[in-house]
N, CA, C and O atoms as a GROMACS GRO file, in nm:
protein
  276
    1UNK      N    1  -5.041  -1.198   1.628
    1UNK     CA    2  -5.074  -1.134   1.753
    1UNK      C    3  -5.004  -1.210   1.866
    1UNK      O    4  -4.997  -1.332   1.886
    2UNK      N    5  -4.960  -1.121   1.924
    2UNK     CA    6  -4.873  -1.182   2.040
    2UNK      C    7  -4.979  -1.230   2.180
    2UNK      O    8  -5.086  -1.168   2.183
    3UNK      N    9  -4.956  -1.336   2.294
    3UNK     CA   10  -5.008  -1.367   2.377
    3UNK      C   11  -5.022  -1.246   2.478
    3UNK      O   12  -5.105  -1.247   2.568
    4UNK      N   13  -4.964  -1.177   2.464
    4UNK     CA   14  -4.983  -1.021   2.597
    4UNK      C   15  -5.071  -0.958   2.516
    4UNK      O   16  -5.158  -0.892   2.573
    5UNK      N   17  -5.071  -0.965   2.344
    5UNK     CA   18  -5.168  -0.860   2.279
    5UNK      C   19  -5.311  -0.927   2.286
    5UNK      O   20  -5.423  -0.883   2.261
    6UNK      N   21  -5.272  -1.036   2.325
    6UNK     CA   22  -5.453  -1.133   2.310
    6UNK      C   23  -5.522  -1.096   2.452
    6UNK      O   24  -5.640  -1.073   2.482
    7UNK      N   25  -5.402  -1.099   2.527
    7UNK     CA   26  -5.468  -1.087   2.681
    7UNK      C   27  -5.543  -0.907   2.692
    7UNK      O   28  -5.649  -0.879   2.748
    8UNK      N   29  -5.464  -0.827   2.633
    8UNK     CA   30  -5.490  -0.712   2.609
    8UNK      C   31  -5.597  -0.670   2.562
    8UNK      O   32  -5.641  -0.561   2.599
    9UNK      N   33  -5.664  -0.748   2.469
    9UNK     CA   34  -5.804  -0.711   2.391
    9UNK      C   35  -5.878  -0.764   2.438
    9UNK      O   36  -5.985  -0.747   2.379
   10UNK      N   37  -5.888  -0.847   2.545
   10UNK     CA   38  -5.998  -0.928   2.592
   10UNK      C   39  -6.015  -0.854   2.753
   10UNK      O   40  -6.120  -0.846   2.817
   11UNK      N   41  -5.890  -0.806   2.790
   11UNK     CA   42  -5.866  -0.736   2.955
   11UNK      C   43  -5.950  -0.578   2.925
   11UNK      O   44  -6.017  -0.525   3.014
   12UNK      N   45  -5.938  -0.531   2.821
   12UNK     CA   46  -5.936  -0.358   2.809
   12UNK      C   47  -6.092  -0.332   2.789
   12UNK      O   48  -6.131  -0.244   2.713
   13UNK      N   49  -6.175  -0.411   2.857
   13UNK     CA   50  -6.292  -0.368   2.838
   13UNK      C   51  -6.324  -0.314   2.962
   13UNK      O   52  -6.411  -0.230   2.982
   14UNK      N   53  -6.205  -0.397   3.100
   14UNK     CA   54  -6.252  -0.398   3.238
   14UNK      C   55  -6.109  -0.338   3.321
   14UNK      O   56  -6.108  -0.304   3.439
   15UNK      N   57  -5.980  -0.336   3.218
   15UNK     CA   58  -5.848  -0.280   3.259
   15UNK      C   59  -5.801  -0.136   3.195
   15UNK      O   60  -5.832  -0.074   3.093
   16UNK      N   61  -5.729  -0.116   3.285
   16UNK     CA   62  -5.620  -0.032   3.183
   16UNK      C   63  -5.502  -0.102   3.150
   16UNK      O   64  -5.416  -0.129   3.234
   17UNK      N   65  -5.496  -0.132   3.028
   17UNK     CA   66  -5.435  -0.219   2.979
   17UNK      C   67  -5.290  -0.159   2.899
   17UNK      O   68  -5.202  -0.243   2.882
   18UNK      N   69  -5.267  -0.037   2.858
   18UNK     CA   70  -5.207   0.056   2.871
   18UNK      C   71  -4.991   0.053   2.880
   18UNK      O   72  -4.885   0.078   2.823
   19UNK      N   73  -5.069  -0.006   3.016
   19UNK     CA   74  -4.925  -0.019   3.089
   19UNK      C   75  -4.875  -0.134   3.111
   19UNK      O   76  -4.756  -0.138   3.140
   20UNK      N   77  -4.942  -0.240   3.104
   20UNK     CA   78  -4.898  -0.398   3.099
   20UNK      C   79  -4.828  -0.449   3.038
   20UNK      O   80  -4.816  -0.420   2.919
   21UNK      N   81  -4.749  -0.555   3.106
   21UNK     CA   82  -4.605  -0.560   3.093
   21UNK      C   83  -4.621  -0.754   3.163
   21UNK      O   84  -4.698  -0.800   3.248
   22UNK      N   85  -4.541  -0.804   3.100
   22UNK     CA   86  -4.522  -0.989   3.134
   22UNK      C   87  -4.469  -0.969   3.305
   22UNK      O   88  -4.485  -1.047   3.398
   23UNK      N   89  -4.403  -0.841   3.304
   23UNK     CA   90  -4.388  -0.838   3.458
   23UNK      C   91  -4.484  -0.804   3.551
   23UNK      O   92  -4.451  -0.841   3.663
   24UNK      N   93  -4.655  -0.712   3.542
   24UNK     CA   94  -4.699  -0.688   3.579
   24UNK      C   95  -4.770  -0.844   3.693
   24UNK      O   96  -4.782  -0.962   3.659
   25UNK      N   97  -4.800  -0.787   3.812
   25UNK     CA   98  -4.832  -0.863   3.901
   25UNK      C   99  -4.963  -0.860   3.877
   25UNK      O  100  -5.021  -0.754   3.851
   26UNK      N  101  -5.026  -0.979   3.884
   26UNK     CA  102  -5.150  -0.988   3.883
   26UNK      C  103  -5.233  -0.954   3.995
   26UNK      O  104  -5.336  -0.902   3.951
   27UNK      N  105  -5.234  -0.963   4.153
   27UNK     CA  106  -5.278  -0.920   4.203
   27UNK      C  107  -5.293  -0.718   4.208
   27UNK      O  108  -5.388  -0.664   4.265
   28UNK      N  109  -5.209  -0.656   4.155
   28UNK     CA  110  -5.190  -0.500   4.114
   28UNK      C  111  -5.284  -0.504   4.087
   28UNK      O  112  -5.367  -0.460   4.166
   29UNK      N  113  -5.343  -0.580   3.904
   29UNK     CA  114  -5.453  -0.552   3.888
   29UNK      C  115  -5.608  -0.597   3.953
   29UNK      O  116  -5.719  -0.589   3.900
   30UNK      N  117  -5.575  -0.637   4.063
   30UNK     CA  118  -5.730  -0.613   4.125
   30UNK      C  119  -5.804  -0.769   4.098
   30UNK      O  120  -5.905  -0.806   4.158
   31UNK      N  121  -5.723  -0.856   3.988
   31UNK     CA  122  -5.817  -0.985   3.948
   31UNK      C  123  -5.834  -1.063   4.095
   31UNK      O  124  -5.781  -1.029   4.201
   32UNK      N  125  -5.904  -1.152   4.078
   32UNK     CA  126  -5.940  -1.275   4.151
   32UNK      C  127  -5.944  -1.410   4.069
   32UNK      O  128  -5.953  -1.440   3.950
   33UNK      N  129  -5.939  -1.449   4.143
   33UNK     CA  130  -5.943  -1.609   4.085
   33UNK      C  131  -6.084  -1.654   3.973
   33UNK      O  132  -6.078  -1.747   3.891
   34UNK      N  133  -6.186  -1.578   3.991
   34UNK     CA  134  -6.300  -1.616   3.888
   34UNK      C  135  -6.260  -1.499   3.771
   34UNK      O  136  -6.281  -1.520   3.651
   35UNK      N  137  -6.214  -1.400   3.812
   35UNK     CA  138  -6.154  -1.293   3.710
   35UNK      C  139  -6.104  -1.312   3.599
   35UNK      O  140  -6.133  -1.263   3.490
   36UNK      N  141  -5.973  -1.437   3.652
   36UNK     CA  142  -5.866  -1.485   3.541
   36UNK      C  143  -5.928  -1.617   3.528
   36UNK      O  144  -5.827  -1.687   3.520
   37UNK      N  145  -5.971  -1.651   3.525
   37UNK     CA  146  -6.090  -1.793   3.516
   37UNK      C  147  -6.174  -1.704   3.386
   37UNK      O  148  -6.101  -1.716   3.287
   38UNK      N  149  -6.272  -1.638   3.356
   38UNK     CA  150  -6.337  -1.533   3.313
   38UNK      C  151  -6.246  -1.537   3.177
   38UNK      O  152  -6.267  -1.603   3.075
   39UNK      N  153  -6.114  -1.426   3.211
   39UNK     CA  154  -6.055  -1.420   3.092
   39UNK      C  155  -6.005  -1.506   3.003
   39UNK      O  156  -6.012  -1.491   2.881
   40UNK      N  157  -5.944  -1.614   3.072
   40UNK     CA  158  -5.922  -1.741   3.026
   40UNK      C  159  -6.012  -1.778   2.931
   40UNK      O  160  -5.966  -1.777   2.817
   41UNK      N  161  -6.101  -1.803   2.940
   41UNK     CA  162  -6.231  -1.874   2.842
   41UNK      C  163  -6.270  -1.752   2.754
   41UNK      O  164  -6.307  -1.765   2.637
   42UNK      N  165  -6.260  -1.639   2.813
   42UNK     CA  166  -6.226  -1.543   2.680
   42UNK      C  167  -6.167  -1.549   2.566
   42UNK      O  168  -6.207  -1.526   2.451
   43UNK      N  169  -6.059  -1.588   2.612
   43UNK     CA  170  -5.905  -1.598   2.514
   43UNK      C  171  -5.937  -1.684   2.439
   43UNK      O  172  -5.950  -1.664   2.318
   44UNK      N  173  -5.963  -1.831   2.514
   44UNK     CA  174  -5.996  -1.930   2.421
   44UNK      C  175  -6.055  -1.945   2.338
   44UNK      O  176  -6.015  -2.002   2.237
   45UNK      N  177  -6.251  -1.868   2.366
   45UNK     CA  178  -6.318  -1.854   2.258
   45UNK      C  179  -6.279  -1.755   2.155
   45UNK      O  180  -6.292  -1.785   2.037
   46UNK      N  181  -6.230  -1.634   2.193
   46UNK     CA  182  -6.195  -1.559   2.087
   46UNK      C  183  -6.096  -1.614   1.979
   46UNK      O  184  -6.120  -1.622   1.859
   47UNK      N  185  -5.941  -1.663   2.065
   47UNK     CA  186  -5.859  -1.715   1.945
   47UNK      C  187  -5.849  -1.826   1.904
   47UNK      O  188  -5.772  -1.862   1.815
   48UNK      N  189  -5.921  -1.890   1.959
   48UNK     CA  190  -5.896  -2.069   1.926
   48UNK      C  191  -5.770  -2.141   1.984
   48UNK      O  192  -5.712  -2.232   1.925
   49UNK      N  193  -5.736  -2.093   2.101
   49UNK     CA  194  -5.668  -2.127   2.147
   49UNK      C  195  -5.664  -2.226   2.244
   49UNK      O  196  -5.776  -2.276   2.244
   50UNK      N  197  -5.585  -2.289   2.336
   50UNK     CA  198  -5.629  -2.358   2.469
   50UNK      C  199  -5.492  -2.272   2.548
   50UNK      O  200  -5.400  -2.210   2.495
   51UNK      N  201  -5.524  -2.296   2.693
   51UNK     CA  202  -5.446  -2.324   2.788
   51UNK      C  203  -5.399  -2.452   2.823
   51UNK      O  204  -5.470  -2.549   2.800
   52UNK      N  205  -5.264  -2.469   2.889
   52UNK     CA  206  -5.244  -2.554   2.933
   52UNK      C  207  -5.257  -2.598   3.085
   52UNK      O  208  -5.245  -2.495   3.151
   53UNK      N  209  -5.272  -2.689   3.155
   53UNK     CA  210  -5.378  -2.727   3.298
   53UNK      C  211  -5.223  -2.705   3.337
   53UNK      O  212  -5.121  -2.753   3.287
   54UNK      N  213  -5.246  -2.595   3.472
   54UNK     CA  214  -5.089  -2.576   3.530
   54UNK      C  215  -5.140  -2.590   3.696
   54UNK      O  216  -5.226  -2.516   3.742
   55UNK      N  217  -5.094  -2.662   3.752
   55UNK     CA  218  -5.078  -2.640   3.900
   55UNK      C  219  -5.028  -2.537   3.952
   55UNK      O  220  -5.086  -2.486   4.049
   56UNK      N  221  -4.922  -2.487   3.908
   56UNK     CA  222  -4.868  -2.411   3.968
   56UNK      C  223  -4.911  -2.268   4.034
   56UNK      O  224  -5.033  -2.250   4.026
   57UNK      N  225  -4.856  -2.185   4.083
   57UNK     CA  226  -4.952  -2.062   4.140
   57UNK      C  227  -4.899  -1.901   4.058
   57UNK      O  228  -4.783  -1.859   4.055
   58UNK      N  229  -5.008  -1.840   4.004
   58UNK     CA  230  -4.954  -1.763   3.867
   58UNK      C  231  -4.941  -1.634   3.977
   58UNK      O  232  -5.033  -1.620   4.058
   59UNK      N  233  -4.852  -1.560   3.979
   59UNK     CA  234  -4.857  -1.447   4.038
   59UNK      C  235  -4.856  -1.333   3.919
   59UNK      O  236  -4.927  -1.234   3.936
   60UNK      N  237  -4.776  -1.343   3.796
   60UNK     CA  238  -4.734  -1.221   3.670
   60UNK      C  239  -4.846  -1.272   3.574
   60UNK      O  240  -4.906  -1.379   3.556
   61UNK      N  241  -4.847  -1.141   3.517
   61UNK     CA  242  -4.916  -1.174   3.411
   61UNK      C  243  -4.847  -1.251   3.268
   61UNK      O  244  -4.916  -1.264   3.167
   62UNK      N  245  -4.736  -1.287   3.272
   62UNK     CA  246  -4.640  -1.314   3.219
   62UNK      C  247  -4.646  -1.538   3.256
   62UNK      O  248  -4.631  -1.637   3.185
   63UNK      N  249  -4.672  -1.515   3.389
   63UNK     CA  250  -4.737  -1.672   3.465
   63UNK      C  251  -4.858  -1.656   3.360
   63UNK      O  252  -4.804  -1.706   3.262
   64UNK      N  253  -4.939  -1.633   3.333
   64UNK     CA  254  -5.126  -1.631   3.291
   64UNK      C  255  -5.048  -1.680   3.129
   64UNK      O  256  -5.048  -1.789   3.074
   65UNK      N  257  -4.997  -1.574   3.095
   65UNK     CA  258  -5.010  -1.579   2.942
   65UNK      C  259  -4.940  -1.690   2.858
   65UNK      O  260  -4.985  -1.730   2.751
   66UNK      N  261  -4.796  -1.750   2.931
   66UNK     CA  262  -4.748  -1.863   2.905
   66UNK      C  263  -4.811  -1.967   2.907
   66UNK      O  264  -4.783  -2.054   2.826
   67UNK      N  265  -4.905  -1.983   2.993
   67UNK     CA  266  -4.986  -2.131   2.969
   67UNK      C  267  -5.072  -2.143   2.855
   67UNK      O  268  -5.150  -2.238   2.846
   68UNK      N  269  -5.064  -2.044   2.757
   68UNK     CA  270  -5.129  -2.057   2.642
   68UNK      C  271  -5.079  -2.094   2.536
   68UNK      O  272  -4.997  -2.025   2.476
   69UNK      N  273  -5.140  -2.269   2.476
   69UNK     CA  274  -5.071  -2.331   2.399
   69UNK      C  275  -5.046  -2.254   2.277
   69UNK      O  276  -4.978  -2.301   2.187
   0.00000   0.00000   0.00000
C-alpha cells in the first residue's frame, strides 16, 4: 500500500478522497492543523508506522505523506 493509499483510507470517512493527488493543496481540503494532527495518529495506529518530526510548513498533501517513515 502506497503512502497516498494509507492517507486515503483513513481521510475517506471525512473527504472525498476520489480526486487526490501528492499535488493536492492541503488547505483545498478544508483541514486545519488539529485535522492533520488527527490523521496523523490515524495513520500511525492503523499501519504501524511513524512520522518523521518536520519543522517545516506542509502546504501538499504530498508535504503530509512524505514524512512518513
Amino acid at each position: 500500500m502506497t503512502k497516498l493509499e494509507m492517507f486515503k483510507e483513513i481521510a475517506k470517512e471525512s473527504l472525498d478522497v476520489s480526486n487526490l493527488t501528492e499535488e493536492t493543496k492541503l488547505d483545498s481540503l478544508g483541514l486545519d492543523s488539529l485535522d492533520i494532527v488527527e490523521i496523523q495518529v490515524a495513520v500511525e495506529e492503523k499501519y504501524s508506522v511513524r512520522f518523521k518530526d518536520a519543522n517545516s510548513e506542509l502546504v501538499t498533501l504530498g508535504d503530509f505523506i512524505n514524512l512518513i517513515e
